[in-house]
C-alpha positions as CSV (number, residue, x, y, z in Angstrom):
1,X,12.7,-50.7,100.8
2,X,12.6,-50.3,97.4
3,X,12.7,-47.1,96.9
4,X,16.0,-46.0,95.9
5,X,15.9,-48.4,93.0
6,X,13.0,-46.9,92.0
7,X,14.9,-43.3,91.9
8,X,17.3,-45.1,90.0
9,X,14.7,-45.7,87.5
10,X,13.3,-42.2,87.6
11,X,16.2,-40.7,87.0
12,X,17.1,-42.6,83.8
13,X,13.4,-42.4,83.1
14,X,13.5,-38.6,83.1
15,X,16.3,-38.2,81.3
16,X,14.8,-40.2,78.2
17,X,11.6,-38.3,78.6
18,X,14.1,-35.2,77.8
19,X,15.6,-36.8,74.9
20,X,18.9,-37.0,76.5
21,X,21.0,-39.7,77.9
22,X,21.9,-39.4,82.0
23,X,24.7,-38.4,83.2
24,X,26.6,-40.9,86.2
25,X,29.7,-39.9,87.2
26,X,32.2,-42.2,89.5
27,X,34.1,-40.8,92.7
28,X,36.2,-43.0,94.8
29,X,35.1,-42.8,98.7
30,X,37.9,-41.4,100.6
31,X,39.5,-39.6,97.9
32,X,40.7,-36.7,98.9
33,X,39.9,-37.6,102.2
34,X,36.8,-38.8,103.5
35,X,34.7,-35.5,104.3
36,X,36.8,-34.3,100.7
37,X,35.1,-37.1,98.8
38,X,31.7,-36.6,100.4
39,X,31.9,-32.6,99.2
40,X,33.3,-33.9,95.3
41,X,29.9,-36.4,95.1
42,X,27.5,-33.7,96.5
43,X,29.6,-31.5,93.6
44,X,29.5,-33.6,90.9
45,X,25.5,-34.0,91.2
46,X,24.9,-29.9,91.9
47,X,26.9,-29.5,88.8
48,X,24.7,-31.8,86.1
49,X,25.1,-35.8,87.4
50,X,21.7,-37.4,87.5
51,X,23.5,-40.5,89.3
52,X,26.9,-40.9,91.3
53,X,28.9,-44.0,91.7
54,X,30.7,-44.3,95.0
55,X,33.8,-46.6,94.0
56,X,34.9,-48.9,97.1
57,X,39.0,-48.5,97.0
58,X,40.7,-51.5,96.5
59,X,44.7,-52.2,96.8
60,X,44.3,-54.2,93.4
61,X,42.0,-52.8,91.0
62,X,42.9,-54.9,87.9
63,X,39.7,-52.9,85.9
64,X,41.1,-49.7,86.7
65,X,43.6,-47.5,85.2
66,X,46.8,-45.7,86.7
67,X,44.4,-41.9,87.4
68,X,41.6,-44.2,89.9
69,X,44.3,-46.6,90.9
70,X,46.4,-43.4,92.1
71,X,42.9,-42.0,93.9
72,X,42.7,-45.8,95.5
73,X,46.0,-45.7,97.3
74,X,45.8,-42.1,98.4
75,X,42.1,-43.2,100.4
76,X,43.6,-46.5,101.4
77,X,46.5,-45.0,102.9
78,X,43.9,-42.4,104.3
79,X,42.4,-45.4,105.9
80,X,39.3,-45.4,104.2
81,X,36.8,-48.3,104.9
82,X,33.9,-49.7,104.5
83,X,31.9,-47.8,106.7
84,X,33.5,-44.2,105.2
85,X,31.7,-45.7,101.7
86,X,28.2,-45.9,103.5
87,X,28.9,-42.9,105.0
88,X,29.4,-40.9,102.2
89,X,26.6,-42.6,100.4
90,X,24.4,-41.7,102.9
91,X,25.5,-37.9,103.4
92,X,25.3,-37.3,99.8
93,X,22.1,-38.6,98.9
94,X,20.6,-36.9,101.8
95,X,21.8,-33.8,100.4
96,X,21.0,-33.9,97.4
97,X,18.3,-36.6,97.0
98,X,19.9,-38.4,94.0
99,X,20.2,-41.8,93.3
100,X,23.7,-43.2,94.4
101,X,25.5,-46.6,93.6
102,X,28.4,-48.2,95.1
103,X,30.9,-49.6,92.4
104,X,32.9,-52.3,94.0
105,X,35.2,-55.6,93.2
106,X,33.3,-58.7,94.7
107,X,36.3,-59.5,97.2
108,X,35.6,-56.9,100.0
109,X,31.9,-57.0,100.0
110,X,32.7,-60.8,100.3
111,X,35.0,-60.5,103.3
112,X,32.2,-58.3,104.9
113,X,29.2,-60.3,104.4
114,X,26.6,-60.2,101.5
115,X,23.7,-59.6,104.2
116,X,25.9,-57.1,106.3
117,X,26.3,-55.3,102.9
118,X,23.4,-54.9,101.5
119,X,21.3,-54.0,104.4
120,X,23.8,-50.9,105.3
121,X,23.5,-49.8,101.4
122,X,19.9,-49.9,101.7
123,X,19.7,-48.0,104.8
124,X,22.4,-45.4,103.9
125,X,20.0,-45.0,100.9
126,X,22.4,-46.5,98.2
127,X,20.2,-47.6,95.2
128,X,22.7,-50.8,94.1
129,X,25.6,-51.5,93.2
130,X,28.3,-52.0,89.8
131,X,30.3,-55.2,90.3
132,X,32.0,-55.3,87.4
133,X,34.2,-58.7,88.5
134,X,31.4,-60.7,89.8
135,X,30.0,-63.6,87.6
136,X,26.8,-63.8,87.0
137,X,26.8,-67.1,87.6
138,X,28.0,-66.5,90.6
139,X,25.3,-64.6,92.3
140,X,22.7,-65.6,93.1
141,X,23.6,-65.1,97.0
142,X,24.3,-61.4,96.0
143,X,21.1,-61.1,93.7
144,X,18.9,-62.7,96.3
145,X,19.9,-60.3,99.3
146,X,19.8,-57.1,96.8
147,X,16.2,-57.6,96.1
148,X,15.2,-58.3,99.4
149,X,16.4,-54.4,100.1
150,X,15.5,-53.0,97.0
151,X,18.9,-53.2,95.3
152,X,19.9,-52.5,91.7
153,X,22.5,-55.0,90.5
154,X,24.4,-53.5,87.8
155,X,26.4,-55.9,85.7
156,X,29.0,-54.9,83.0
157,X,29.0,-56.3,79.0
158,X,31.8,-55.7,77.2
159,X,32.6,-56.0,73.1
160,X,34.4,-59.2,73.5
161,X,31.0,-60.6,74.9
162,X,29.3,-63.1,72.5
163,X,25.0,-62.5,72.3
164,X,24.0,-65.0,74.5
165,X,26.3,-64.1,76.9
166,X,25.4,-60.4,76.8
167,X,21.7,-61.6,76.9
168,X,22.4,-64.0,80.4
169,X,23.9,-61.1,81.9
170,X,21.2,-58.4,81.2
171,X,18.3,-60.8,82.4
172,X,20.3,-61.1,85.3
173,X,20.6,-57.7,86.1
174,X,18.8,-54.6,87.1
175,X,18.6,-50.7,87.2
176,X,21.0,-50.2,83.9
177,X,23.5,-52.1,81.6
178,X,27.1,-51.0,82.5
179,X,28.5,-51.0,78.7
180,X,32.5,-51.0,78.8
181,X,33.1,-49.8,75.5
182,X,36.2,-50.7,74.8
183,X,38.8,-53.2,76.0
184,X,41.3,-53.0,78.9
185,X,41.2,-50.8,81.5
186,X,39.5,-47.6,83.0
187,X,40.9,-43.8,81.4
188,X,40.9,-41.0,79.8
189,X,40.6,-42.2,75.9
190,X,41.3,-39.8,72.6
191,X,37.7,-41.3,71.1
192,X,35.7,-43.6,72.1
193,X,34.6,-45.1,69.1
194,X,32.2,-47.1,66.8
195,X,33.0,-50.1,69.2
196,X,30.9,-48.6,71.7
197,X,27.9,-48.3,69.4
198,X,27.7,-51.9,68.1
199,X,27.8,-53.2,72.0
200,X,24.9,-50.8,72.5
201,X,23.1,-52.2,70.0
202,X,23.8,-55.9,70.6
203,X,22.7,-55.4,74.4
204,X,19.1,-53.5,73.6
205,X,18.8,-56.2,71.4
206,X,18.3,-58.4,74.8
207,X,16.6,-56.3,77.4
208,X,14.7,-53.3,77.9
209,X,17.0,-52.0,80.6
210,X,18.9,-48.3,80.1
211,X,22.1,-49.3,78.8
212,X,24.9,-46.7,80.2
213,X,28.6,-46.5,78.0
214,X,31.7,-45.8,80.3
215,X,35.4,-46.1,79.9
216,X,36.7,-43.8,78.2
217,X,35.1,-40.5,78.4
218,X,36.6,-38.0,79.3
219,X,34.8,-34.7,77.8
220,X,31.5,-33.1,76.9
221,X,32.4,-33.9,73.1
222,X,33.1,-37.6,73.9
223,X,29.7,-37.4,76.0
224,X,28.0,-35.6,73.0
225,X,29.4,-38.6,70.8
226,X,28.5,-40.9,73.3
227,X,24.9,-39.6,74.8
228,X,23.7,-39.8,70.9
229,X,23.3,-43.6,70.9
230,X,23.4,-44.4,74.8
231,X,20.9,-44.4,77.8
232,X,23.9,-42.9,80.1
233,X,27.3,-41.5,80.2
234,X,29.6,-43.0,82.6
235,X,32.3,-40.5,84.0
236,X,35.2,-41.6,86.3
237,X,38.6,-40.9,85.2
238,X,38.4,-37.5,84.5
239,X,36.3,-36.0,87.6
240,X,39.5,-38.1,89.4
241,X,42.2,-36.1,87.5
242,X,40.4,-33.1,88.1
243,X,40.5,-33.2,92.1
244,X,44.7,-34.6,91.6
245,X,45.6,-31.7,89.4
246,X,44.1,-29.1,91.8
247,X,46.6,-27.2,94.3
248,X,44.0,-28.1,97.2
249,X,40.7,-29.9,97.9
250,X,38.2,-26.7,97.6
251,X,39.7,-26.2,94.0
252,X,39.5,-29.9,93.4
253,X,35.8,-29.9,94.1
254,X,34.9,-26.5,92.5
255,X,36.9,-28.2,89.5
256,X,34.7,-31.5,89.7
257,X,31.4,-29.3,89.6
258,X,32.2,-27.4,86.5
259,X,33.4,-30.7,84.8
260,X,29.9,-32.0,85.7
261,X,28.5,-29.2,84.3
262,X,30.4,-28.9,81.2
263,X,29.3,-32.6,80.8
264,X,25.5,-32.5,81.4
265,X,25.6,-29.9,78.5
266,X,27.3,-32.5,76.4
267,X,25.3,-35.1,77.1
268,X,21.8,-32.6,75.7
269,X,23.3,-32.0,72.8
270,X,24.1,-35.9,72.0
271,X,20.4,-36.0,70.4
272,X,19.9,-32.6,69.1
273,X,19.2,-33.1,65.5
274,X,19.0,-36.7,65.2
């Protein structure tokens, strides 16, 4: 069952065998609405995503700034669940045939049941999942049933993290790196900075995994900026504001797959001329 981890891999595989870095963008399930959010995946990955994250919405997503926290309680009062995640998961990816992760606190999938969990991913054809709150040291019971289906576990450094922690955490984890590249919360950011760089650096310096920069970026010159010293380009806060700005859902999602676009060219140009 472990094939969707390996598209994982071959999708961050191909896009350093173009001399580019990937581009992953992040889409709450259930934002608009559920068949809404489906359409704004299957957009963001026909406009230039190589990978999707499928955030789980949660009523207190400390990580998260006020744009995904405002997409969160619009699907939660929608009545999104669990199921609706898997769901949309599984109807994107059979669309479009493109590695898809779940990004989710530790508390629901903890209500649900790890084994529960993590066979549904694996059989909607979800290829891991982000868990940006869950210690490492607290998961092995999480690790252990991801492998058994073939499960990426993506775990998050930040810059405050000191070496050997950054190197614990990487030898822990699988698929890619999840570099936060700057303190606080998710958003839109005016630059993303030299911060971002160093805590590149630091984690190759401890694993041979891709290591994808998110937080932050918010257009194809920040992914430019960004896709010049990253694996991957994590984009979440802007594909959201794209679908709240728009007058209805069709414009929202024609919105989300020019944004990917506009992106994917960003992110070639990041090593052109290096």
């Amino acid at each position: 069952m472990s094939g969707n981890l390996t598209l994982l891999g071959e999708a961050l595989a191909t896009a350093k065998a173009e001399d580019r870095a990937a581009l992953i963008a992040y889409l709450p399930a259930g934002f608009p609405t559920v068949d809404g959010g489906i359409e704004a995946v299957k957009a963001a990955l026909d406009g230039g995503a190589d990978i999707v994250e499928v955030g789980l919405p949660h009523s207190d997503p400390v990580l998260d700034g006020p744009v995904i926290q405002t997409a969160d309680d619009i699907a939660l009062r929608g009545g999104v669940k669990i199921a609706d995640v898997m769901r949309t998961v599984r109807e994107a990816h059979a669309a479009t045939g493109k590695p898809i992760l779940v990004m989710t606190y530790w508390n629901p999938i903890d209500r649900y049941g790890v084994a529960r969990f993590t066979a549904e991913l694996a059989e909607a054809g979800g290829a891991g999942c982000i868990l940006p709150d869950l210690p490492v040291e607290e998961a092995d019971l999480w690790r252990e049933h991801a492998a058994e289906h073939g499960l990426a576990t993506v775990f998050v450094v930040a810059p405050s993290s000191k070496d050997a922690r950054i190197a614990r955490i990487t030898e822990a984890g699988s698929g890619f790196v999840y570099a936060a590249s700057l303190m606080g919360v998710t958003g839109t950011r005016e630059s993303v900075g030299a911060q971002a760089q160093d805590l590149v650096a630091r984690t190759r310096a401890t694993t041979d995994l891709p290591v994808c920069v998110g937080l932050g970026v918010s257009n194809a010159g920040q992914a430019t900026e960004v896709a010049a010293f990253a694996d991957g380009v994590i984009v979440g806060s802007a594909f959201v504001k794209r679908i709240l700005d728009a007058p209805d859902t069709p414009s929202g999602i024609a919105a989300v797959r020019a944004l990917a676009a506009e992106l994917a060219e960003g992110v070639r140009k990041g090593r052109a001329g290096a």
